[in-house]
Every structure is written in C-alpha cells, then in structure tokens.
KOLKESE-69039 format. One record per residue (C-alpha): x, y, z; residue in three letters. Coordinates in steps of 0.05 Angstrom, whole numbers, padded with zeros to 5 digits, always signed. Example, Ala and Ser with C-alpha at 12.3 -4.5 7.8 and 13.67 -1.06 7.14 Angstrom:
<sites>
+00246-00090+00156ala
+00273-00021+00143ser
</sites>
This chain:
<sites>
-00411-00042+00792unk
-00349-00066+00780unk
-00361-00086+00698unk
-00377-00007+00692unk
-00312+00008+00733unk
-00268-00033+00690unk
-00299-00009+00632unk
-00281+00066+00652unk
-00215+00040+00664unk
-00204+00013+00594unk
-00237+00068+00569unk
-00185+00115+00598unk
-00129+00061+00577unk
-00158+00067+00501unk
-00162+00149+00506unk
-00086+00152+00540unk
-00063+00114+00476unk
-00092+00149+00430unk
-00047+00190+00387unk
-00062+00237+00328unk
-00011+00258+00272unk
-00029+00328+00247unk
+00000+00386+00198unk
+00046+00434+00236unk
+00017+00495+00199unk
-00054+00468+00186unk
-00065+00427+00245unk
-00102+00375+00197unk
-00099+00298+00211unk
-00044+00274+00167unk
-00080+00209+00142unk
-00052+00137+00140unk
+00016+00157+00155unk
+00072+00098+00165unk
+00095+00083+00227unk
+00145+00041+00229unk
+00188+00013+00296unk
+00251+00003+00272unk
+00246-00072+00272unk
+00214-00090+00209unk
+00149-00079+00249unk
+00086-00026+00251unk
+00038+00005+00243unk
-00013+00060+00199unk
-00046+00115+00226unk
-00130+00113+00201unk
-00154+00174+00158unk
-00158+00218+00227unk
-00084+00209+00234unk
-00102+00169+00292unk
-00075+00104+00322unk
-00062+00074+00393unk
+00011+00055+00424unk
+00026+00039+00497unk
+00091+00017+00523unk
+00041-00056+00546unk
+00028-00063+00476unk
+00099-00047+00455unk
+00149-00069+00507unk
+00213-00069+00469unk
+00200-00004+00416unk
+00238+00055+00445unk
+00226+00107+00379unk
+00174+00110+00323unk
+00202+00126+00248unk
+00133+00166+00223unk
+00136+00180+00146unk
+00081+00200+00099unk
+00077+00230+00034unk
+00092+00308+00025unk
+00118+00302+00099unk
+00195+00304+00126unk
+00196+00235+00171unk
+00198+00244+00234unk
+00232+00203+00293unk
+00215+00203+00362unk
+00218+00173+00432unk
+00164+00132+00456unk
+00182+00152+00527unk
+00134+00208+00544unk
+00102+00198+00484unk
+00045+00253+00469unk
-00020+00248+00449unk
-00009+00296+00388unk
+00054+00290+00336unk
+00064+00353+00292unk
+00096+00333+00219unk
+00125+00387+00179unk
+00100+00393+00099unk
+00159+00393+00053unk
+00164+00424-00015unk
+00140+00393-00080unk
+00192+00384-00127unk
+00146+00347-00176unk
+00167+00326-00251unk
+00177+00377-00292unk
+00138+00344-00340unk
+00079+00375-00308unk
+00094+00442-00336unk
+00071+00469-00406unk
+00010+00408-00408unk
-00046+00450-00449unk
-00110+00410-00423unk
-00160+00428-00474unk
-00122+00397-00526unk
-00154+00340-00573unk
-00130+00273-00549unk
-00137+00200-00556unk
-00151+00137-00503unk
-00099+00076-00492unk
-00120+00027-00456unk
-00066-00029-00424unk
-00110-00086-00403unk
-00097-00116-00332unk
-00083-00187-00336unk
-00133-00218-00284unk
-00127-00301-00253unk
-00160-00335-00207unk
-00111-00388-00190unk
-00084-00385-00109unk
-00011-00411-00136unk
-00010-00356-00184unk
-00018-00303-00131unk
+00011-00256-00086unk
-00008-00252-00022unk
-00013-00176+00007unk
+00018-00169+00078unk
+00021-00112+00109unk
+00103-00091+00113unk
+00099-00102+00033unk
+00090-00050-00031unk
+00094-00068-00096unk
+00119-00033-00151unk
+00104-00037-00225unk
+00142+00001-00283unk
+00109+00029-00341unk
+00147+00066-00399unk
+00126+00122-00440unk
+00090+00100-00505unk
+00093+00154-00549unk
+00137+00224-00556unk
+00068+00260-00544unk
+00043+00286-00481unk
+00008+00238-00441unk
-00033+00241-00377unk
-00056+00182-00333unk
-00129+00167-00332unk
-00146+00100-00307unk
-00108+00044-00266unk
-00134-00020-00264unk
-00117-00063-00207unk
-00118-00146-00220unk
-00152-00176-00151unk
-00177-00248-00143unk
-00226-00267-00100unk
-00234-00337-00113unk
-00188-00396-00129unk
-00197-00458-00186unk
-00174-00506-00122unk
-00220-00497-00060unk
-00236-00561-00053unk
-00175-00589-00070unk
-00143-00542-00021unk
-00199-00560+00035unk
-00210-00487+00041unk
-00278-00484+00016unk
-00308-00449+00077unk
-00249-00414+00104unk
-00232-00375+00054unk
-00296-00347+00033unk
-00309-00304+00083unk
-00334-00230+00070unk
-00269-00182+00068unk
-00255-00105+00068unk
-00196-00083+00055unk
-00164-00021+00049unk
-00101+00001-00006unk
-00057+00056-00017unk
-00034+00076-00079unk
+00021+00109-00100unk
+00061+00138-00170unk
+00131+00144-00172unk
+00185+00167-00231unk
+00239+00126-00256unk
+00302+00143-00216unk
+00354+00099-00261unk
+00309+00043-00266unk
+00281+00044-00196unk
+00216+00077-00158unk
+00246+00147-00145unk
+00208+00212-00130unk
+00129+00214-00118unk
+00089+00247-00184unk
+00030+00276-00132unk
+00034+00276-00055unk
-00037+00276-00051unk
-00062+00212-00007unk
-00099+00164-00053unk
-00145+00095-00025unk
-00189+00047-00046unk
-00227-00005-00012unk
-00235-00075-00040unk
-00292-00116-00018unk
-00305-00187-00042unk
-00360-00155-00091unk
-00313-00109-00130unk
-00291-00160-00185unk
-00240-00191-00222unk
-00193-00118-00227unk
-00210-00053-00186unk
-00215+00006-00219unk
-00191+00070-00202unk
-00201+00142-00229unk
-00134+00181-00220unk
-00155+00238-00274unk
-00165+00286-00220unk
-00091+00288-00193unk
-00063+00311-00262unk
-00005+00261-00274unk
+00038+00266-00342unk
+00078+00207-00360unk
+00153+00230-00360unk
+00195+00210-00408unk
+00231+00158-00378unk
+00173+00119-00350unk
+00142+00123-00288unk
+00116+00069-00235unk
+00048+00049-00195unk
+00053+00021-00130unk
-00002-00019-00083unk
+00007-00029-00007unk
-00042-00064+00032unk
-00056-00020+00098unk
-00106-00068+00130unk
-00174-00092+00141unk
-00232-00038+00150unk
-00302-00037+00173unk
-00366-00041+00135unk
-00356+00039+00140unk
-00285+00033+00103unk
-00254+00060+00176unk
-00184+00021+00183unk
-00175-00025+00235unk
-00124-00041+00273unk
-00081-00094+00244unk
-00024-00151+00257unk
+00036-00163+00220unk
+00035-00225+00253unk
-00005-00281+00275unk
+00020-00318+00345unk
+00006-00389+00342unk
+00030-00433+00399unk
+00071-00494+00375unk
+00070-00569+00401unk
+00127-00547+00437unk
+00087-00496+00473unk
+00134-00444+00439unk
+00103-00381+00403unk
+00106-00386+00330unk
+00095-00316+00286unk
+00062-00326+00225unk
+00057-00271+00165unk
-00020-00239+00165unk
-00041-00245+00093unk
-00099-00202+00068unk
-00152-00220+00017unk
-00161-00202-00034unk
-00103-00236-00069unk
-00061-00206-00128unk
-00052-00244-00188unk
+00022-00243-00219unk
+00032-00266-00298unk
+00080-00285-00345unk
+00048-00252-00406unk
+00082-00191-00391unk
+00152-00175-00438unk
+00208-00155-00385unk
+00212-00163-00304unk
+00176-00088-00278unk
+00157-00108-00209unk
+00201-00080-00152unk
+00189-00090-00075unk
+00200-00059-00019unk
+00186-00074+00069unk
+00156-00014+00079unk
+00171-00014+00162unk
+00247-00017+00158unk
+00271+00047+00152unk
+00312+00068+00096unk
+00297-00003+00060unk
+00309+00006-00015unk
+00270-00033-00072unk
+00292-00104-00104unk
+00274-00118-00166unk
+00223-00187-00166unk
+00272-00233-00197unk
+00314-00298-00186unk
+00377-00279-00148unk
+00361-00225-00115unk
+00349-00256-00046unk
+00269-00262-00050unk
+00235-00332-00025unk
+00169-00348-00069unk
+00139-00394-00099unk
+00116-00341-00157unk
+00188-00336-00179unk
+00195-00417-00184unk
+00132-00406-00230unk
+00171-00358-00270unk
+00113-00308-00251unk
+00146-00242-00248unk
+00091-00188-00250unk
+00042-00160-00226unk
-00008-00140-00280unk
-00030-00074-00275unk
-00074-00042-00338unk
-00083+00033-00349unk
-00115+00077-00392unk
-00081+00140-00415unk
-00094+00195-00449unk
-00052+00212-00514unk
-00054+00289-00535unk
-00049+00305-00610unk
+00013+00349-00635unk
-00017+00427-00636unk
</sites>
C-alpha cells in the first residue's frame, strides 16, 4: 500500500513539472527548444516541446531564457511557473539568394569529402552547452544549392588498451544532434538560411561520417559563404525520444567536497589539420547573448586540440552546381 501511494505521489510530482512549449497561433509543440538558466546551465525541450523543472530540482534559477529557431526568445519567471509556455513565430527574413533559383535547371554534383579519424587525442568531445560552427565559401559564381552534409563521427579509438578503457567506452550509445545553417555576417555565424528544425540520431552503428539529406529545405549558397553548425542535445532512447540530460557530472572528492565534471557524449568528433584556413567557431549555447570565438590560439579557449594544431572540424558536402541558362 504504501509503494502504490508513493508512486501516485511521484507520479503527480512528474505531471506538476511537466511543461510544454507551443506555437501562440498554432498551438503546436515547438520542438527541442533551448532553455537556458542564465548561468551557463540548461536544458532542451524533447520533440513535444516538453521538459520537467521544479524549484527541488532547480533551487537557485529564478527565470528561464527559452530560444528556438523562427521564435522571438522568451524570458520568464520560474515562480508560478505554468505548465504551458506560448512562443511567438517571427518573420523570415531569409537570404535573398533564395529568390530567382530556377530548379529544373541542368546542374552538376561537388562533393567536399569529410575528413574522418579515429584517434581519441584528435577529437572533440560534444558536451551539451557547446555548438560548433564550420565555414564554407562559395565555389563558383553559379547558383548553387546544398545537397548533402557529411558529418565526421568516431566511434572507436587506436588506444583502448593503452588508455585502459577497453570496456568502458564501448558501450552502446544514442545520441541525438541538431543541425543548423547560418550566413556569413562579416566572417562570423549570422542569420539562419531555414528555420525549419533539423536532427539526426547517431548510434554506434552509423559509421565513420553521418550522412544527412538537406535537399528538401532548399538552401542556396550565398555569395559570401555560409556556415553548418552541430550541437549535441543529449542521449535518446532506442525510440530516438530525448532524455533528460546533465551538463554535469557530481563526483564527491577525497575531501568529501562535490566536484562537477563536464558530461561528454559519444560519439566523438574528429578535428584535422588538412584543412587550408581556421573555419571552426564556437559558441556556449546556455549563456544568453554569448557570441562565437573563432577556434584558435589566443582567443581564450583551453584544449588540447589547439596544442595539436588541430583547428577544424571536418565537415564534407555535396552541392549542387547549376549550369549558366
């Protein structure tokens, strides 16, 4: 009797924290939305727009900063806080790029290989505050339109059992990404090129580079070069359904202090040095207002990848190049 009263208990604790983002004028979920808490923490909302916050989990966070693309951010007060957030849709003003494209016109494939590894030390290692950013110029004076995007994963290291984490490390993984394509704002990520919400879910069977179909969402390459971001939003289920995730792992200390320690996500993403320039930009996604830093030496960034002289991340596409009329 009293395990089925506790469990109706924590079932009503689970239901009272529940929150949904929706549309204001459609009333539709507004899926994997940021939420960030002001502090360089937060969270993601799953594809229903759902996810839970109580003042017990979240003592000190007195207002959410909720963001997501084609939506004005919203802020509000966690005191009171309802169980449904309205976010109001905000004009497109995409490239105009987009605008005299003839589709049916004869055209021919590029293809930018992704430049895969395997190597742990050559790796970055996706947390969940982080996106990554990677430039791309135009190739040609032709119209061009965005097929393919090929993103480098590894899922295996050349030092296991030098790094004694044969077993550890091999464990079955699901994770989620988000993608997203920006235009080159004087040499920075600037405006988004589609505010349609695009995922993909990498599992340790998907291979040495993911590859995703973007022909669908009609992107042009603009003439000054545009970018593709990644941003790890967590680990799923075997149904792809995000789970709730920590920034942080608590490990208690000798001392008996609490020590936080960055949660990394597999799989891991391979950085290289065959690629001519330095096009990767970062950016903490949960601090509001934080603006991208180019991945170089000097620019305030701790890694080991920089010591390497390993400055990108090596995305391949495949375009598609239309022929004059």
């Amino acid at each position: 009797m009293h395990k089925f009263l506790f469990f109706l208990l924590f079932i009503g604790q689970l239901s009272f924290a529940q929150i949904t983002i929706k549309d204001s004028i459609s009333t539709y979920p507004v899926s994997y939305a940021t939420i960030s808490f002001g502090n360089g923490n937060g969270i993601f909302a799953d594809d229903e727009g759902q996810f839970f916050f109580t003042k017990k989990l979240y003592p000190d966070i007195d207002s959410l900063f909720i963001s997501a693309l084609g939506f004005k951010d919203l802020n509000v007060s966690t005191n009171n806080l309802p169980s449904q957030l309205l976010m109001h849709p905000e004009a497109s003003e995409l490239d105009e790029v987009l605008v005299g494209v003839t589709i049916d016109r004869k055209f021919k494939e590029e293809k930018l290989k992704p430049y895969l590894d395997d190597d742990y030390y050559n790796c970055w290692l996706p947390t969940i505050e982080s996106e990554i950013a990677v430039y791309f110029p135009k190739t040609t004076d032709q119209d061009q339109k965005l097929k393919t995007v090929f993103f480098p994963i590894a899922l295996e290291s050349k030092d296991w059992e030098k790094r004694n984490r044969k077993n550890s490390e091999k464990k079955k993984f699901s994770t989620l990404f988000k993608v997203k394509f920006y235009d080159n704002n004087n040499g920075v990520p600037g405006k988004v090129l589609t505010y349609e919400t695009i995922v993909f879910r990498a599992t340790e069977k998907t291979g040495d580079a993911f590859e995703l179909n973007v022909e669908d969402y009609d992107i042009y390459i603009p003439e000054n070069g545009f970018f593709v971001s990644l941003q790890v939003l967590g680990y799923t289920n075997k149904e792809g359904k995000l789970l709730p995730n920590k920034k942080y792992k608590e490990i208690k200390s000798k001392s008996g202090d609490i020590v936080k320690i960055p949660t990394n996500f597999r799989p891991l993403l391979p950085f290289t040095d065959e690629v001519e320039g330095k096009n990767t930009y970062i950016k903490r996604v949960f601090i509001n207002g934080n603006n991208w830093v180019k991945f170089d030496k000097g620019n305030g960034l701790q890694s080991s990848l920089l010591k390497r002289d390993l400055f990108n991340y090596g995305i391949g596409l495949t375009y598609k190049t239309y022929k004059d009329e």
